[in-house]
N, C-alpha and C positions, 0 to 999 in steps of 0.2 A: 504494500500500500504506500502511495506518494505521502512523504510528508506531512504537506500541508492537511491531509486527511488525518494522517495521526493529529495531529498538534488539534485540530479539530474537533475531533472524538475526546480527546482528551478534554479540552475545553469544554464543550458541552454536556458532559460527564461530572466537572469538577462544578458547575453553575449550577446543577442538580435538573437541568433540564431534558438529558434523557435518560435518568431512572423516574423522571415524570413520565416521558413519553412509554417506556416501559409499561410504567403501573397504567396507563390510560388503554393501552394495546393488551395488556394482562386482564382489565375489568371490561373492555368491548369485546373481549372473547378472539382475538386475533389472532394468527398462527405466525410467531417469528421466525425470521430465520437472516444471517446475512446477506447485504446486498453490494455493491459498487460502492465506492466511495467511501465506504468504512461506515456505510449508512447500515442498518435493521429494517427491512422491509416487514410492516404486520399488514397480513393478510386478512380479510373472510371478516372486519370492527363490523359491528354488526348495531352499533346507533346509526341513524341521521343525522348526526349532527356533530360536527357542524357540516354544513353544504358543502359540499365541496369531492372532488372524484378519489381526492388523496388530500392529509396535510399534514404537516410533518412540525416535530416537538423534539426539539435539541436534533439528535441523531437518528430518529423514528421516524419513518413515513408509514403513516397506517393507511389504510384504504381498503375499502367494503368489496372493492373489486378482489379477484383471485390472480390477476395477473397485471404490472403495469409496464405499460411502452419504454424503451428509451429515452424517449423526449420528456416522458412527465417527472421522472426519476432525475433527469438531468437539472428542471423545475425545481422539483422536492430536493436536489440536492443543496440552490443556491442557497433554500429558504434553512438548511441547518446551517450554512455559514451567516447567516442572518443571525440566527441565531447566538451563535458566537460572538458576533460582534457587535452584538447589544447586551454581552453580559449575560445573557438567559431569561429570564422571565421577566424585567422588563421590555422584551420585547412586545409583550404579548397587548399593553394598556397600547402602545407606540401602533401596534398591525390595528386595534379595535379602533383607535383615534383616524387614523389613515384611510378605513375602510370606512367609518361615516365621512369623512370630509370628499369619498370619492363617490358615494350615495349622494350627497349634497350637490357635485359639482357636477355628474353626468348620469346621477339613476341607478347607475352598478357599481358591486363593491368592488370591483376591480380595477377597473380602466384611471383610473387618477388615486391608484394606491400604491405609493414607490417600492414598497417593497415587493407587492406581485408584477409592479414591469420593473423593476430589476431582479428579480425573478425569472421576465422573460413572460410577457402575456399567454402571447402565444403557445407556447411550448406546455403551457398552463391548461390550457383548452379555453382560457376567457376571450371574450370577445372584445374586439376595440369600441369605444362606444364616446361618440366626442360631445364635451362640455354642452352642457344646457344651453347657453347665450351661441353656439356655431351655428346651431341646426342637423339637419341629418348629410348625411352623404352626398342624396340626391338635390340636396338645395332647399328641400321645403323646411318647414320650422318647425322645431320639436312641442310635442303638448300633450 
């Protein structure tokens, strides 16, 4: 494993954010095992919530699916160095503040929340969605 994935694991281990993600992946019933990046893939979380296809806490990416792509793991991966370098669970008041301010600014929790497009939207599965005051795509006005 590279590195910067130890120093990584290690950090998000030492913040206590992923024997959180653990114990969340232990009590949603989800089947661990290792993944890329020195990530813990949990398999089968069997809440809803939160929305989302996969989300990831310290070093844990849970997800209700049984299997995920390349591209979302790549996603899931940025969001534990996010993790990291917010120290640990303060990230978490920093993603909830981000996520209204990007409800506010275009309707979805995604599109104007810097941590899911430095994340990589796309790669995310969300959609791009522009500012309330643009309009739509096509020119007409959003409402």
């Amino acid at each position: 494993m590279d590195r910067r994935y130890r120093f990584r694991r290690i950090v998000n281990f030492v913040n206590l954010t992923t024997p959180l993600g653990l114990l969340i992946a232990m009590v949603g019933g989800a089947t661990r095992r290792s993944g890329p990046y020195g990530l813990v893939l949990a398999h089968g979380y069997r809440y809803r919530f939160p929305i989302a296809g996969a989300f990831t806490v310290g070093n844990v990416v849970i997800t209700r699916r049984d299997h995920l792509d390349d591209t979302l793991i790549g996603h899931e991966n940025r969001h534990a160095t996010q993790w990291a370098c917010c120290a640990g669970l303060p990230l978490l008041p920093l993603y909830l503040v981000a996520m209204l301010v990007s409800v506010v600014v275009c309707g979805d929790q995604a599109s104007y929340n810097p941590f899911e497009r430095l994340a990589g939207l796309d790669e995310g599965g969300y959609r791009r969605v522009p500012p309330r005051w643009r309009g739509r795509a096509d020119g007409s006005p959003r409402g």
